[in-house]
Wavefront OBJ file of the C-alpha trace (Angstrom):
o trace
v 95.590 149.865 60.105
v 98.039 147.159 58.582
v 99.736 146.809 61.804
v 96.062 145.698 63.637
v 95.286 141.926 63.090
v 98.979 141.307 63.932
v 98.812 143.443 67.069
v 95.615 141.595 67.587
v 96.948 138.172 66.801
v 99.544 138.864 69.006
v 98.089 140.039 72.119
v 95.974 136.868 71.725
v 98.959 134.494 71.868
v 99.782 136.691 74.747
v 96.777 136.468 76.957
v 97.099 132.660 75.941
v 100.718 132.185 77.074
v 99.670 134.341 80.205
v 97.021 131.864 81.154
v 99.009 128.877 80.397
v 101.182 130.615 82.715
v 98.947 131.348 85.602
v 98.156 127.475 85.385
v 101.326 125.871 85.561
v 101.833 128.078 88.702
v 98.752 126.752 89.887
v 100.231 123.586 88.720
v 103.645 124.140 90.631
v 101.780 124.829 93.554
v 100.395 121.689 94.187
v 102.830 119.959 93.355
v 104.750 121.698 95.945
v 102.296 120.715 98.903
v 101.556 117.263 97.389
v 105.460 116.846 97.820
v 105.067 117.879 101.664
v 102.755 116.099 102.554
v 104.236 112.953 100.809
v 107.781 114.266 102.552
v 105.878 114.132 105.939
v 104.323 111.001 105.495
v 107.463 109.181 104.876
v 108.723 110.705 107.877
v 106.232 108.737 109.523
v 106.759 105.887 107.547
v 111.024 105.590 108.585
v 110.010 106.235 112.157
v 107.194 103.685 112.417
v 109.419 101.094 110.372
v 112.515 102.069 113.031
v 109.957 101.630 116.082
v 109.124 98.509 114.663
v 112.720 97.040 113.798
v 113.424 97.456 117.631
v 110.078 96.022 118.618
v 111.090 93.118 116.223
v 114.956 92.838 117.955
v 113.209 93.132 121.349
v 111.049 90.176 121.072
v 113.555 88.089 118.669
v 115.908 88.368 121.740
v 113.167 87.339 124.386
v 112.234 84.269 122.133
v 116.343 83.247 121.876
v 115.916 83.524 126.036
v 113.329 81.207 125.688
v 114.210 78.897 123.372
v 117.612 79.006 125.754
v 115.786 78.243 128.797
v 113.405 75.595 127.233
v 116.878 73.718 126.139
v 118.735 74.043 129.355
v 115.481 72.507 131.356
v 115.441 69.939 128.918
v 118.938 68.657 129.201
v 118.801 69.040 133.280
v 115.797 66.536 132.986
l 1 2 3 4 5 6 7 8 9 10 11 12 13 14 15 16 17 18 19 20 21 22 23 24 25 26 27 28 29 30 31 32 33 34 35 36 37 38 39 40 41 42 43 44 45 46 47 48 49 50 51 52 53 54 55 56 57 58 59 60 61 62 63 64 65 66 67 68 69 70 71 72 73 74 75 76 77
């Protein structure tokens, strides 16, 4: 009978560590698809900003055409 509040005492800190156990799996697990999804979305995020570097070159090189054309017009006038 000497043996019972420590067995008892002890299976308490057990089903304690087994639930703080269950939540930080719990835990884990979200953190695990929170890190996906922010993985995926800065997927999206480098290929938009790429897409949008070339659209940027693209039209920086039509305005330099312009700019060229504008000058040459002006000093055949």
């Amino acid at each position: 009978m000497s043996d019972s509040p420590i067995k008892s005492s002890f299976e308490q800190e057990l089903r304690r560590l087994e639930k703080r156990v269950e939540e930080l799996v719990v835990t884990l697990h979200q953190i695990k698809e929170e890190n996906y999804a922010l993985r995926q979305r800065n997927e999206l995020l480098v290929n938009e900003r790429a897409g949008l570097l070339q659209k940027n070159e693209s039209v920086r090189g039509k305005v330099e055409g312009m700019i060229g054309r504008l000058k040459a017009m002006e000093h055949s006038a």
